[in-house]
N, C-alpha and C positions, 0 to 999 in steps of 0.2 A: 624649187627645192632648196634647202638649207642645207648648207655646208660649214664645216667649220674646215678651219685652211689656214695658211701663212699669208701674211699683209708684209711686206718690205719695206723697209726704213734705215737710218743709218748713210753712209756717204757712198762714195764711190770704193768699190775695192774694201769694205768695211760693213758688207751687210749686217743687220737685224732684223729679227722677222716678230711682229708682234700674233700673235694665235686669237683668232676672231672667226666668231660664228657671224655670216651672211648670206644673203639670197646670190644663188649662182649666180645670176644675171648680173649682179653689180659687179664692177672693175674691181681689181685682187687690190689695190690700194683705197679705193672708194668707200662709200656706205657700209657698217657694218652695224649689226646687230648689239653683239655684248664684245666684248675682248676677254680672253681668258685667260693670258698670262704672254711671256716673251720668249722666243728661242733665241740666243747669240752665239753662232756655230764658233766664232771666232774668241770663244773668253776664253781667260788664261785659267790656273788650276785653282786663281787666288779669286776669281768672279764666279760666278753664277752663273751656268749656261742655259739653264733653263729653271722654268718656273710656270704652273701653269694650277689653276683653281679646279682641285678633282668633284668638288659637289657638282660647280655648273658645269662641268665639262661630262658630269656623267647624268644629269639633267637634260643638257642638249641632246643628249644622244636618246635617252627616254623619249622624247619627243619628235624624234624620228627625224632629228640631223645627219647628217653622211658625214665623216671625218674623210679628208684628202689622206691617199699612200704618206706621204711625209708627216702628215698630224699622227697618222696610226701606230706611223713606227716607233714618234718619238714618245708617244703614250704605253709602249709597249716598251721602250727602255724606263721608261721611267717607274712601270710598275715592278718590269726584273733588274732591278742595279744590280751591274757587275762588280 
């Protein structure tokens, strides 16, 4: 099955998560499919914290990918900004 999901990057104490559609089976940092955009839970008000491509990301799902609970949520703020 395909999933889109979070891939991790970034140093110690310093995460970033890059947003990548893959086959479940591959490792959460290994092989992936396409990359969608980035999550940086950690950016300040003056960065970007997230960014993420809505055609392919609603392409992927067309095509009968699974988004992970944390991909879903943050598609779901990103559709309602507070």
């Amino acid at each position: 099955m395909v999933k889109i999901r979070l891939s991790r990057g970034g140093s110690n104490k310093r995460p970033y998560y890059h947003i990548i559609v893959a086959d479940q089976r591959n490792k959460r940092d290994g092989r992936h499919l396409e990359r969608l955009g980035f999550f940086n839970p950690l950016g300040k008000e003056s960065e970007e914290s997230l960014r993420v491509d809505s055609e392919r990301y609603a392409y992927w799902l067309s095509v009968g990918a699974q988004p992970s609970e944390r991909v879903a949520k943050l598609m779901k703020k990103t559709a309602n900004p507070e």
